[in-house]
Every structure is written in C-alpha cells, then in structure tokens.
C-alpha positions in Angstrom: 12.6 -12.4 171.4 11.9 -9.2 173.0 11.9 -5.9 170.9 15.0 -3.5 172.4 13.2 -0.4 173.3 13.0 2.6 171.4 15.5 5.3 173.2 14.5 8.5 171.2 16.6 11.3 170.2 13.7 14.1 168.9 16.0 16.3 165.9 14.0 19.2 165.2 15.7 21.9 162.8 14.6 25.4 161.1 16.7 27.2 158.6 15.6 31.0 158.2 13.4 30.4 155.6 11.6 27.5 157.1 10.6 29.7 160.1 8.1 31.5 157.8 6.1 28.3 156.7 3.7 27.3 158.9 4.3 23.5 160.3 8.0 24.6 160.4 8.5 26.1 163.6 10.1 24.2 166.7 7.3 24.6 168.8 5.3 22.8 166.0 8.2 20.4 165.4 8.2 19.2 169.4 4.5 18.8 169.5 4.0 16.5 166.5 6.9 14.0 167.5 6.2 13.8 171.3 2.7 12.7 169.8 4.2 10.3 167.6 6.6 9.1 170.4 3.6 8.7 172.2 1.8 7.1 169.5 4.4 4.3 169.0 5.4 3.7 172.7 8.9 5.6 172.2 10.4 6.5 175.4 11.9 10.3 174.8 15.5 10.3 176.0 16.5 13.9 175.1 15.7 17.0 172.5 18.4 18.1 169.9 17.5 21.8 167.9 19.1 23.3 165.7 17.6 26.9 164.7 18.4 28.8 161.5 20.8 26.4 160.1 19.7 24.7 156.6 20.3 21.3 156.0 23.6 21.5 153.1 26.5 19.8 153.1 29.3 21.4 155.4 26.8 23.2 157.6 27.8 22.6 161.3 24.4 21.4 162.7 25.7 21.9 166.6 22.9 19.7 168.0 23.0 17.2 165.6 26.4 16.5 165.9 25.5 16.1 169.5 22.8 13.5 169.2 25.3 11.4 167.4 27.6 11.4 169.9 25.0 10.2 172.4 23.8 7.8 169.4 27.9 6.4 169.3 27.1 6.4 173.9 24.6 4.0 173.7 22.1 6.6 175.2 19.7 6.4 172.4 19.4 4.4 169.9 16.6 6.0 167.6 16.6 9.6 165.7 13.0 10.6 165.6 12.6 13.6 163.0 9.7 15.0 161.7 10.6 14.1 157.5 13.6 13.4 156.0 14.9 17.1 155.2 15.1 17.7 158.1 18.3 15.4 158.9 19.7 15.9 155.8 18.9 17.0 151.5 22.3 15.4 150.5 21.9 12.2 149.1 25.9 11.8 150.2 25.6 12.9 153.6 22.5 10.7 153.7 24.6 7.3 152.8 27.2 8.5 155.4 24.1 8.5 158.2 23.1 5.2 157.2 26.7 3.8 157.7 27.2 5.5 161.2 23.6 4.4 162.1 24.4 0.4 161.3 27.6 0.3 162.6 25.9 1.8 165.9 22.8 -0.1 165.7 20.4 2.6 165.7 18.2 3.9 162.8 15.5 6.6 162.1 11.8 7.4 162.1 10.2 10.1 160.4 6.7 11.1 161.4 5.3 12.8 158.3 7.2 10.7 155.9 6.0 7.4 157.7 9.8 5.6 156.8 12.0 4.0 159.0 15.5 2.5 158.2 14.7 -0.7 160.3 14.7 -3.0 157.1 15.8 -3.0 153.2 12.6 -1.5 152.0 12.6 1.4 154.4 16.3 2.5 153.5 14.9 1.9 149.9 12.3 4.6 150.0 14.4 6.5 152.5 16.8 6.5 149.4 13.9 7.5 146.5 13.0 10.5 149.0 16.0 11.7 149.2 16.6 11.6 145.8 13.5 13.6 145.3 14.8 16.1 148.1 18.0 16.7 146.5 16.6 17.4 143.2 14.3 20.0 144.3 16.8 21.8 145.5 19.2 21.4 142.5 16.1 22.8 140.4 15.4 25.5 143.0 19.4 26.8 142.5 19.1 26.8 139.1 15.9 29.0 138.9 17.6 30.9 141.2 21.0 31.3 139.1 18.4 32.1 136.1 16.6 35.0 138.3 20.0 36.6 139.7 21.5 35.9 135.7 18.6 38.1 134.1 18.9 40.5 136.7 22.4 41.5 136.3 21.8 41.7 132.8 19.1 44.1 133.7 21.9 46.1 135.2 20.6 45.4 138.6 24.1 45.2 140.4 23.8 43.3 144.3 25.7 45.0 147.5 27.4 48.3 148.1 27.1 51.5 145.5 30.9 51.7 143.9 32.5 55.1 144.1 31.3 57.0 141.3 27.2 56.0 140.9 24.1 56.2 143.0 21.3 54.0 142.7 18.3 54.7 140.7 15.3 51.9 141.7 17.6 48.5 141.3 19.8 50.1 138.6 23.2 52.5 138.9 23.7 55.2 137.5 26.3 57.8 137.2 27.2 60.4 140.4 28.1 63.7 138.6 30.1 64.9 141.6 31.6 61.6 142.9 32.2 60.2 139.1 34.9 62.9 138.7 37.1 61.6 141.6 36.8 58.5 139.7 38.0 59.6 136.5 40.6 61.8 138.1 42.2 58.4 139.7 42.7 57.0 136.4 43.9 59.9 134.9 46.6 59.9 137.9 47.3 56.1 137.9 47.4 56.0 134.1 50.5 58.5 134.4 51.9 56.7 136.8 51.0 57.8 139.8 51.0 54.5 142.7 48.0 53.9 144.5 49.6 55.2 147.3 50.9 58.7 145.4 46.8 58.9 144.9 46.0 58.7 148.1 47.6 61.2 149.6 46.9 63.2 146.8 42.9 63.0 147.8 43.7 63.4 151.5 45.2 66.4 151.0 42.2 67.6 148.7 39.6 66.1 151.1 38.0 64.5 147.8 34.5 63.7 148.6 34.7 65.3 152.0 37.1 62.2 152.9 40.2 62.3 154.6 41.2 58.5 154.6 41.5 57.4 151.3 44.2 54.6 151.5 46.3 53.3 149.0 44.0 49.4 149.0 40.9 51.8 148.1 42.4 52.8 145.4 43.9 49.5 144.0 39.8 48.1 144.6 38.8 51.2 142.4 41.7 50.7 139.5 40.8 46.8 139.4 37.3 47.0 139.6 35.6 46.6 136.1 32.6 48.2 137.0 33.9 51.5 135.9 33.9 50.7 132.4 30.7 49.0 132.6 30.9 45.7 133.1 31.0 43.1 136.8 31.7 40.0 137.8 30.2 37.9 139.8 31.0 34.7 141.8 34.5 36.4 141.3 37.8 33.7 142.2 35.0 30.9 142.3 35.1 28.3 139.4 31.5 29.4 138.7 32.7 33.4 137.9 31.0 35.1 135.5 31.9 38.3 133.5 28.9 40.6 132.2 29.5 43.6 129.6 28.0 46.4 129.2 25.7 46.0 132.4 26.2 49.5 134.3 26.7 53.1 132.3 30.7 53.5 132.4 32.6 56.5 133.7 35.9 55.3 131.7 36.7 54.1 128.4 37.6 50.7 127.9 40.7 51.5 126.4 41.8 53.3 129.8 
C-alpha cells in the first residue's frame, strides 16, 4: 500500500509576548518547518500566520480558521506547526481539533515537540503535553492574580486618575484643588440635587476649567467607591473583588 502524501499546511503564530522571545518570531517559525518539511519529504501546499493573537479559547485565529477550511477541501491534509501551543493551550479546544482532524482524515506534526497524531500513542502524548501546556498557564494566571492582588492592596490603583487625586509613584493621593469639586458634588447630590442639576451647576462655574461636565460624569463620580477609599476590580464579572481602605478618601463613608 502506498503512503498518501503529506499536503502540508505550515501554522505559524505569535501572540505579543511571544514576539520578544527569541525562536518565536515568524521568520524563525517559517525557517524551521520548511526544513522539517524538507526533512520528512512534505510537499508545502500553503502558509497560514496569525500575528499577535495568543492561543485562548475564543480568540479568532483568522488564518487558522482558514487552514481548516482548506483541511475540510481536501487541499491539505497535514498541519505542520512548530509545538503544540502553537495550535492550541486548551486541552478542550484541543479534543475538538482531534475530532475535526479524524473526521477529515488529516492530523498534525509538530517539529520541536517530535508528536504526531497519526496513531494512539501520538494523540496520547499529544494529550500529556497539552495537559502540561494548560497548566502552566493556569499557574501563570494565578501568580498573576496574586501580583495584581498585593498591588491593589498596596494602593496601587490600574487606569485613569479619578477626579479628585493625582498620582504619586504607583499610589493616589489626594488633589487639593480638584478634591473640592468632588466633595462639593456630594454635598449637592446628598441634598438632592440630580446629576443633571450638578452639572449645569459646574458648567456654569467652569469647575476645573471645564465646561462639559454632563449629568453620566457625575452619576460615574456619585457611584464610584473610590472616593471613600476603597475599588473594585473585575467589577460585574463573577470574579469582582471589593478592597477597603486602599486609596486616602475625600468622603466619609457615611456620605
């Protein structure tokens, strides 16, 4: 019986971060598999890259989606990748591959991480890699969520300066000038002033020099905890936290 020919697809990816690590690059990427292809008597069909797009589920991988679809044509019948994380670090999204690739009679080879899904025991250690890659990442997210935890505890609050503070180094502290407008829009609300009553109130006094407070901006300001010291994070996600005491407040809790 005579071995159907290997029609190659070469999958090369880079997220952002993967750019920086030598090896990574495209360029690099290209080189090493047309060698490989070379190596093993592959015939290259066509190139698929997908630049600054990581490997997580739900990510739209353009290219890939594209090789698939000439996988499901009958054009090629071989992914050629340079390791496994590359296709994929989902363990889930790695079983769905191995479906579409059996019911389409095609299968991939990885250069560096010398496995191939052409029998049981390749899909095996296909499997125990995979594994591996997923739970790096699962420990690299929760090192991460430690780091950001112990920052914000540290007061070191992400994004955009609120109304009211300035930074100093990572931290906030309080604007004397701006911190006033602040306090004077709880004052106003707290007697019952609507956010829109405040902000043409502030127009009119060109408060900070500003002429287009609206009456959202000030719903933002009245509903953001930050003022009296505290932030949430993640906030609306099931994963929201609530800090206290994080920032130095400009109103009373009881306000």
């Amino acid at each position: 019986m005579v071995e159907e020919k290997k029609k190659c697809g070469l999958y090369m990816r880079v997220s952002t971060d993967d750019q920086a690590k030598e090896g990574f690059s495209l360029p690099e990427q290209k080189e090493r598999l047309e060698a490989f292809c070379k190596f093993k008597g592959y015939e290259i069909i066509d190139y698929y890259e997908d630049a600054g797009i990581s490997a997580k589920t739900g990510n739209h991988r353009p290219e890939f989606e594209r090789l698939k679809k000439d996988i499901k044509a009958k054009k090629i019948n071989t992914i050629v990748a340079l390791k496994l994380d590359r296709i994929t670090r989902s363990i889930y999204d790695w079983e769905k591959l191995m479906t579409f690739l059996d019911e389409n009679d095609a299968y991939i080879d990885c250069a560096n991480d010398e496995v191939n899904t052409t029998n049981a025991n390749g899909k095996m250690v296909s499997r125990l890699l995979m594994s591996v890659s997923q739970n790096e990442i699962e420990r690299t997210s929760e090192r991460t969520k430690i780091g950001m935890d112990g920052a914000l505890k540290a007061g070191h609050i992400p994004g955009k300066v609120p109304y009211g503070y300035k930074k100093n180094g990572k931290n906030l502290e309080v604007d004397p000038i701006s911190s006033l407008i602040i306090k004077d829009i709880f004052d106003m609300y707290s007697k019952g002033n609507s956010y829109f009553i405040i902000s043409e109130k502030l127009n009119k006094q060109k408060a900070l020099n500003k002429t287009n407070w609206f009456d959202g901006t000030i719903r933002k300001i009245i509903m953001n905890p930050i003022y009296m010291g505290d932030y949430i994070t993640r906030k609306g996600q099931p994963t929201e936290k609530y800090y206290e005491n994080v920032v130095p407040p400009i109103i009373d809790k009881e306000l």
